[in-house]
C-alpha positions in Angstrom: 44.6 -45.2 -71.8 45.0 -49.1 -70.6 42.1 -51.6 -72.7 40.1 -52.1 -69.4 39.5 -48.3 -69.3 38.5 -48.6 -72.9 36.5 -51.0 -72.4 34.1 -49.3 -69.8 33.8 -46.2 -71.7 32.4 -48.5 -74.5 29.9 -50.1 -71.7 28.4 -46.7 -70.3 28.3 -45.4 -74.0 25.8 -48.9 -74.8 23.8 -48.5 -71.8 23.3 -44.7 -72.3 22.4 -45.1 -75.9 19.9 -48.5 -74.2 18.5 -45.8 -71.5 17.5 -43.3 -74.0 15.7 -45.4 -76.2 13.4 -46.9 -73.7 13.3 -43.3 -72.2 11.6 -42.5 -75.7 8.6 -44.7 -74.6 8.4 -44.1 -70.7 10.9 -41.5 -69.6 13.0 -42.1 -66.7 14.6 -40.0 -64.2 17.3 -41.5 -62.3 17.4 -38.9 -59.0 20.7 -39.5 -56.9 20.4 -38.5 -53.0 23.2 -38.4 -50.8 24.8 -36.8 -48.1 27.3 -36.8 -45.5 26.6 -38.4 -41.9 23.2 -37.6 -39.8 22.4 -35.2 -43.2 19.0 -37.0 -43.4 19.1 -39.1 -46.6 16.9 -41.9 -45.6 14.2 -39.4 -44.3 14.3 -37.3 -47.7 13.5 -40.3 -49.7 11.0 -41.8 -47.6 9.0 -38.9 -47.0 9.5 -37.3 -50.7 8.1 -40.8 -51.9 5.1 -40.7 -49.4 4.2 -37.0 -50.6 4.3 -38.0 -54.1 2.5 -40.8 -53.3 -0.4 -38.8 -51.6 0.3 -34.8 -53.3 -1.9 -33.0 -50.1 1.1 -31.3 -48.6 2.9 -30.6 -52.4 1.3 -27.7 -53.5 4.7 -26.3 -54.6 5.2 -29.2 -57.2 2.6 -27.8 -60.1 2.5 -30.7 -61.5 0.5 -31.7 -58.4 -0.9 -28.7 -57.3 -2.4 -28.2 -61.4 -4.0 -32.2 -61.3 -1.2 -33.4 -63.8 -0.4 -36.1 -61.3 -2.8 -38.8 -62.3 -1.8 -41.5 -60.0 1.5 -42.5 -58.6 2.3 -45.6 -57.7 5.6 -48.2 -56.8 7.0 -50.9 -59.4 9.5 -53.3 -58.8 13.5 -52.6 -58.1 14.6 -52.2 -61.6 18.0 -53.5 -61.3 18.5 -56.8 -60.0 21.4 -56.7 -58.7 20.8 -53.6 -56.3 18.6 -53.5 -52.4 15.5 -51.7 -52.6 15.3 -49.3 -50.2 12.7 -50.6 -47.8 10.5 -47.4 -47.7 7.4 -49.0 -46.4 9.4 -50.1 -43.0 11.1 -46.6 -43.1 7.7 -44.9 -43.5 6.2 -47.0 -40.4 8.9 -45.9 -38.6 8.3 -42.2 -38.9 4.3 -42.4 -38.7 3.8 -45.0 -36.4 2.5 -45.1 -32.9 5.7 -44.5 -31.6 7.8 -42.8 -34.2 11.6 -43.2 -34.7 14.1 -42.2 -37.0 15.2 -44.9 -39.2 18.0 -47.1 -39.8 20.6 -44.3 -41.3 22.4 -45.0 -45.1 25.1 -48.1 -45.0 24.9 -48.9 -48.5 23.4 -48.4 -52.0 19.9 -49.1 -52.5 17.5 -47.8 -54.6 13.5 -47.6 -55.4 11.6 -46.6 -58.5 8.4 -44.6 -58.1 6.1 -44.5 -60.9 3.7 -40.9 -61.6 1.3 -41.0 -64.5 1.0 -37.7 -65.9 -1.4 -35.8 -68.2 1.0 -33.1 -70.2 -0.5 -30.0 -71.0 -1.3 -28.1 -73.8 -3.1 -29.7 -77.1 -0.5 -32.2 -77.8 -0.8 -33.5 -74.6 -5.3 -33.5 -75.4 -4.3 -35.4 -78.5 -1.7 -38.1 -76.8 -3.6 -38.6 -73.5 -1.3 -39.4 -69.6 2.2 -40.9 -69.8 4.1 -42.8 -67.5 7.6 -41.1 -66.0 9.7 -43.2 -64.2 11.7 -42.0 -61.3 14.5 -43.8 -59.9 16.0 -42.7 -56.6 19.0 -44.0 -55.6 20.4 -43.2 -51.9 23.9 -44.2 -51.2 26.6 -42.9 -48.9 28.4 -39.4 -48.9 31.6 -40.8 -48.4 31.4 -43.2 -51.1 30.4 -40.1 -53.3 34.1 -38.4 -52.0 36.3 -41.3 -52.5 35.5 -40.5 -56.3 37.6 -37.8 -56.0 40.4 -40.3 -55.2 40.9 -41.4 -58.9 42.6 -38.7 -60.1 45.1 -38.2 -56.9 48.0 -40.9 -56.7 48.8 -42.3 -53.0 51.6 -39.6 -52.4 49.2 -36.3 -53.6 46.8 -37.7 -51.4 49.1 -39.0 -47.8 50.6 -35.4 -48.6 47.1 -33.9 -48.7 45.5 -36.4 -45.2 48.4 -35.7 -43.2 49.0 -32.2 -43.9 44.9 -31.4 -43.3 45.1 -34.1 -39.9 48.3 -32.1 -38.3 45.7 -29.1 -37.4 43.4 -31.5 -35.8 43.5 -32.9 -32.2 41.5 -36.3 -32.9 44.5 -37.3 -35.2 47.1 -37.3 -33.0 46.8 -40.7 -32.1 47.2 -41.4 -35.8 50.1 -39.6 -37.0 52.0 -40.9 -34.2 51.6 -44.0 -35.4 52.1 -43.0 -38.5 55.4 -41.6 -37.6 57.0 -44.5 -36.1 56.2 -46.4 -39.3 57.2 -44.1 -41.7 60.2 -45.7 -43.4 59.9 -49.1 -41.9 61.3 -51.4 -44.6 60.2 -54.5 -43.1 56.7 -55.3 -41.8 53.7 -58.1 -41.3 50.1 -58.0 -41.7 49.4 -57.3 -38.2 51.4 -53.9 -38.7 49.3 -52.6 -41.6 45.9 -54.1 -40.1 47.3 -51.6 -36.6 47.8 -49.0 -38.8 44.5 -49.1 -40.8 42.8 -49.6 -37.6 44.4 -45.9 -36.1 43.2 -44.3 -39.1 40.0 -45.4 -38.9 39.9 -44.8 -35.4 40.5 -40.9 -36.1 37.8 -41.0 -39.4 35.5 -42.0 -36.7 36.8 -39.6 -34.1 36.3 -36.4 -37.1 32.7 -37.6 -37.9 31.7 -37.2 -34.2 33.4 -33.8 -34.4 31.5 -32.6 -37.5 34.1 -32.9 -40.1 33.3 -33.6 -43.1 36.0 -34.8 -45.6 35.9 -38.6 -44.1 37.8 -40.7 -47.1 38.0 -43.5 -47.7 34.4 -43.5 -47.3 34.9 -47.2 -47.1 36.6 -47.3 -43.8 33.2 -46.0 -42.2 30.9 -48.6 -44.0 33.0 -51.4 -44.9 30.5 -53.7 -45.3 31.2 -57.2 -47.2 35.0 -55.7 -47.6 35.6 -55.1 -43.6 39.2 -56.7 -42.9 40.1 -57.0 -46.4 43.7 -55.5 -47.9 41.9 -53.0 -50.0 40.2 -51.4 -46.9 43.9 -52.0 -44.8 45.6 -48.9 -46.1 46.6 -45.5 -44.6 48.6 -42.2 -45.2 52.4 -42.7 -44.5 54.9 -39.7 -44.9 58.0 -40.0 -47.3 60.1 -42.5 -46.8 60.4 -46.2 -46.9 61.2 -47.1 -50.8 62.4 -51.1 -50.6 60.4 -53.6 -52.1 59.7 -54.8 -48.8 58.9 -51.4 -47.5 55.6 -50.8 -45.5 55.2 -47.4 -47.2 55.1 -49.4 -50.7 52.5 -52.0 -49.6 50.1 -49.0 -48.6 50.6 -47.5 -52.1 49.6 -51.0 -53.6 46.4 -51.3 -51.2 45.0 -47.8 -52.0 45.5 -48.1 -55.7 43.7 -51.7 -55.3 40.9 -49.4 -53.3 40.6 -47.3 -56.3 40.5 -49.9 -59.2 38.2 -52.6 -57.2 36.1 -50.2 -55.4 35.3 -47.0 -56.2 35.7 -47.6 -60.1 32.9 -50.2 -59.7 30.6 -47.6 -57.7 31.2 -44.8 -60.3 30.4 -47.1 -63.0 27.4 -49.1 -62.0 25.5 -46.5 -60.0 27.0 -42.9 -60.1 27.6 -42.7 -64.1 24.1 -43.1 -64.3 22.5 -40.3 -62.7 20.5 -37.5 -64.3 19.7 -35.3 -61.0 21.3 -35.2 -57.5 20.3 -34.2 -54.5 23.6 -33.2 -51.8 22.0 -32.6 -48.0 24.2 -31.1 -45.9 23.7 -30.8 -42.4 24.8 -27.2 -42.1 23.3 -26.4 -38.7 25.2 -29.2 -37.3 28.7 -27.9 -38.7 27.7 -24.1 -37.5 27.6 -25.6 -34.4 30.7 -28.1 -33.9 32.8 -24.4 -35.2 34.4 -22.5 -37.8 37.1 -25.1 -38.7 34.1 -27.6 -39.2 32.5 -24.9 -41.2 35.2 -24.3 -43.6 35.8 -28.5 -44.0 32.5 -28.5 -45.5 32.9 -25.7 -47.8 35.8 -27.5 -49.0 34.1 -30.6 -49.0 31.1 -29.1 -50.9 33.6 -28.3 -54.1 35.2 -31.5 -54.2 31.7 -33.2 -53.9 31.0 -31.3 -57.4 33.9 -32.3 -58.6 32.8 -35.4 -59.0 30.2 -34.5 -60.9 30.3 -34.2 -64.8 27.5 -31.5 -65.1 26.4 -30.3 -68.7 22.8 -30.1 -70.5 21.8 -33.9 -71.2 21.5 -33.3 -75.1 20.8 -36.2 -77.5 24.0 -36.4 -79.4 26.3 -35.4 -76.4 24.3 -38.4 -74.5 25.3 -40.7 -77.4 28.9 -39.9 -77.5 30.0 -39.6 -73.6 26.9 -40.7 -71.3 24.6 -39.5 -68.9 25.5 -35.8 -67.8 24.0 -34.6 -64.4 21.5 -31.7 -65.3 20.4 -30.3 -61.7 22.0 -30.3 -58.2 20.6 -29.3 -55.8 22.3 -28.5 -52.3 19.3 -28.5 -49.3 20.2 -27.9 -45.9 18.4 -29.8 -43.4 16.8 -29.8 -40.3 15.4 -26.4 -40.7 12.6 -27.5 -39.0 15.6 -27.1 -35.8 14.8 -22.9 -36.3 12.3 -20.8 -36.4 10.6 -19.5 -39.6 12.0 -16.1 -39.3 15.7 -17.6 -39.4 15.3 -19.7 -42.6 16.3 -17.2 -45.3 19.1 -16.9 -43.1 19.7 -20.0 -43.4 19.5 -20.2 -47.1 22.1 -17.4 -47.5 24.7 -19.5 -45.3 24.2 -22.6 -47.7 24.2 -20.6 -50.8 27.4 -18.9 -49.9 28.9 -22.4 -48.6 28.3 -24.1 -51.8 28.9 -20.5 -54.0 31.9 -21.8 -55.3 30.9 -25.0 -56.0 27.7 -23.5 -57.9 29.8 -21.6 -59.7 31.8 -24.3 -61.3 28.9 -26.3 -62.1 26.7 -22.9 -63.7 29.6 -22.4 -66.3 29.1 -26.5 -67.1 25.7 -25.9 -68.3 24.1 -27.8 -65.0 21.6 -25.9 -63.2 22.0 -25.7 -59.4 20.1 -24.9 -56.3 20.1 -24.3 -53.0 17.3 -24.4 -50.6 17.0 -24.8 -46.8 14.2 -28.0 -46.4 13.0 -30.3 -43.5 11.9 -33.8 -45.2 9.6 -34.3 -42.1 8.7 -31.8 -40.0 9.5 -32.4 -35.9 9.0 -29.2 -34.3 6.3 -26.7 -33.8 7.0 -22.9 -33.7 6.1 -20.8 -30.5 7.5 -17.3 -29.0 7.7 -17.3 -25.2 8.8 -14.6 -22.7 13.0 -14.3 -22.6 15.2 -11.7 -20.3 12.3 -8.9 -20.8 10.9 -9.3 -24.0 10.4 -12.2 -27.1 12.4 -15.3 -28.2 11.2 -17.4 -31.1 11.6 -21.1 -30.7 10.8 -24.4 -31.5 9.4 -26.8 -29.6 9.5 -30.9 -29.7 10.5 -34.4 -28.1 14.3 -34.6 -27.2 15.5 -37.6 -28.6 16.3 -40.2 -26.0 14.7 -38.8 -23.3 10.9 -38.3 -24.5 10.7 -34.8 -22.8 9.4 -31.7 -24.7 11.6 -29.0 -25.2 11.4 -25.3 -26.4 14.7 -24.5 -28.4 16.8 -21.9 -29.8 19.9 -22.5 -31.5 20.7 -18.8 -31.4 20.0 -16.3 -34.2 22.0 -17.3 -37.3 23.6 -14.0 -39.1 22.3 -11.8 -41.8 25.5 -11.9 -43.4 27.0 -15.3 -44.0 30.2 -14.2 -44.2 30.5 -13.2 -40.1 30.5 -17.3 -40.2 32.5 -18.0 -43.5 35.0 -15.3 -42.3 36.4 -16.4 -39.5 35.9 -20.1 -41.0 38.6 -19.5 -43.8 41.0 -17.6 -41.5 41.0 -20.9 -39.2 39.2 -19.5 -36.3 38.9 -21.6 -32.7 35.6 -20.3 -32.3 32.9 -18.6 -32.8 33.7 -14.6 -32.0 30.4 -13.1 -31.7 27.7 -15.9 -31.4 27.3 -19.2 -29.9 25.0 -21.6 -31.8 23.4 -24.8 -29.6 22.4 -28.4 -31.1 19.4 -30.6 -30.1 18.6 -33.8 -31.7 14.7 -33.6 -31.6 12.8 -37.0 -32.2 9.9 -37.7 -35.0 6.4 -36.7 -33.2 3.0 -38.3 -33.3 1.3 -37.6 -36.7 -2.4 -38.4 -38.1 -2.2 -38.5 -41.6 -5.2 -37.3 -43.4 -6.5 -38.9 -46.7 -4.4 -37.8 -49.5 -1.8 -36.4 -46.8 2.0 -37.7 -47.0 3.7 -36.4 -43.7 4.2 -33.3 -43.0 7.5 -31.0 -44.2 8.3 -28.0 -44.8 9.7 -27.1 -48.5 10.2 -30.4 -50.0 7.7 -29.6 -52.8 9.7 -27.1 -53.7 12.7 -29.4 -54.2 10.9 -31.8 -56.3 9.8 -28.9 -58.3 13.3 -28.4 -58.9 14.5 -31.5 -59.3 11.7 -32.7 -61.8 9.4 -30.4 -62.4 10.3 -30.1 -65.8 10.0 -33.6 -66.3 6.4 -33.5 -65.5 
């Protein structure tokens, strides 16, 4: 262990011990939300704030549904150094006169809600209402995957890219490039910028496919680092060993990816976090295929790998940090299918994230899994099909303003006639074709006391804090 490493385990060790005592006085919950692309994050937050904010709709959170929600109400962005997520622009968006989803995730913000809260029972008669702080932090789901980077060294992890990228037609661009430069002992910048920009041509090219293992997440939201060396890497086969050698100068660039920018995000945001929230758009990989499918049950286990789940207790807290205590994996859109397919639904995320679950269980983290949609864009209807009775949805197709009744086709009984055929590296689906439609946010009047309308997200902020409350 190098002194710099030492050094930062002393730092999150101070702060943790810092965060528990003022947590003595007015507990806070630090709630991390991510998710990979289109998955939803900015729509979660704003419209779990807005329901928390006005409890009508949250009759699954007891807190709420019992009274023991006094008030809730916003403070100020605790940390200084870190973008508030602009929820009052994202809520306009949703609930004004013409509605719009907003601006997706690009970087790390963060907002802090505060709920003051009568406990129950007669200690809570004798102390009176409390204040619990919650601070939601939304970042990117690729930034969340390049953590598993710091344990694989440049070779495991060009072995790993190129032998996953051979199987998959947007890469082929890529890896010839890749090809011709393997072994090249002799290059200049404008080789290694070419390079990067292939790769990130073919990241780009998996997203719109529905993949869902997209590292470096950087290369996707560069941000402030766009054009630098540390984001000008890629995945070279064997070869190429000269000081000189291209293959060398990528190994130095993805270490200096590691050290300067994914150390700093584990350690300043992700190190902090006491409950997670992981969306997954599993409609949307059910429909892109089977090979999507299975990349997001892979991608679902490494995602908890990155995790250091455990029971927060007070002397574990003061020795290694802040453990995550719940997960919680929601698939969203399920406002995309009927009612009667939702449990369905839930049985194909369950068994998705099963073995993920399962690693996290023996930690001592509680998990869950729940089919949600943060705001509600569909209404349900059954109309005459081929003879007899189709369930669908019905709403405003995005980008044309055109109402629509939909049906995605009926989901299985049995998850595994879709996790099957996903694992055996199936073209396509066998026995079922399932459709997509992007639907857009409709016209809503909010009642008094209303947030906007959803359909289980009480239920994940049960989860996620009830016990808190």
């Amino acid at each position: 262990m190098i002194i710099g490493d030492i050094a930062e385990g002393l730092t999150r060790q101070v702060e943790g011990v810092q965060s528990r005592v003022s947590g003595l006085f007015d507990p806070v919950v630090r709630i991390g939300v991510t998710g990979l692309a289109r998955a939803g994050k900015t729509v979660f937050i704003t419209s779990l704030v807005a329901n928390l904010l006005e409890r009508g709709r949250m009759p699954q959170l007891v807190a709420a549904r019992d009274g023991a929600i006094r008030t809730a109400y916003l403070q100020p962005q605790p940390d200084d150094t870190v973008p508030r997520f602009d929820f009052e622009s994202h809520l306009a968006a949703l609930t004004g006169p013409e509605p719009h989803w907003p601006a997706s995730t690009r970087a790390v913000s963060e907002l802090r809600l505060s709920l003051r809260v009568q406990p129950g029972g007669l200690l809570g008669s004798i102390q009176g209402p409390r204040t619990v702080h919650l601070d939601i932090v939304d970042y990117p789901g690729e930034w969340l995957l390049d953590l598993g980077l710091l344990d694989r060294s440049y070779d495991r992890w060009s072995d790993e890219t190129l032998t996953r990228l051979a199987e998959r037609p947007e890469a082929e661009g890529f890896l010839r490039a890749a090809q011709a430069a393997a072994g090249q002992e002799a290059w200049e910048e404008p080789d290694a910028r070419a390079l990067a920009a292939a790769f990130t041509d073919y990241l780009h090219a998996a997203r719109r496919a529905g993949y869902s293992d997209l590292t470096p997440g950087r290369f996707l939201l560069p941000g402030e680092l766009d054009g630098s060396p540390a984001l000008t890497f890629a995945p070279l086969p064997a070869g190429g060993t000269g000081r000189r050698a291209l293959r060398r100068e990528m190994e130095r660039r993805y270490d200096a990816y590691r050290r300067q920018v994914v150390k700093p995000f584990f350690r300043d945001h992700f190190a902090k976090i006491d409950r997670q929230v992981v969306l997954v758009d599993a409609l949307g990989a059910i429909h892109a295929g089977p090979r999507a499918v299975e990349d997001l049950r892979r991608t679902m286990a490494d995602i908890l790998g990155a995790f250091r789940p455990g029971r927060n207790a007070w002397l574990t807290g003061l020795l290694t940090g802040r453990r995550v205590e719940r997960i919680l994996f929601a698939a969203t859109k399920a406002d995309h299918l009927h009612h009667s397919q939702h449990p369905r639904l839930t049985a194909i995320i369950e068994a998705l994230v099963a073995e993920a679950r399962r690693r996290a269980d023996f930690s001592g983290a509680r998990t869950g899994a729940m089919a949600i949609a943060s705001l509600r864009a569909t209404t349900e209807d059954r109309i005459e099909h081929e003879g007899g009775h189709l369930d669908v949805v019905r709403g405003i197709v995005e980008g044309t303003g055109r109402r629509a009744a939909f049906h995605p086709g009926d989901l299985p009984e049995d998850p595994a006639r879709l996790l099957v055929p996903a694992r055996q590296g199936a073209e396509r689906w066998l026995d079922g074709d399932y459709g997509a439609m992007r639907f857009a946010p409709q016209p809503v009047v909010l009642k008094p006391g209303e947030g906007p309308p959803h359909i289980r997200l009480d239920r994940a902020a049960e989860f996620l804090i009830g016990d808190r409350l």
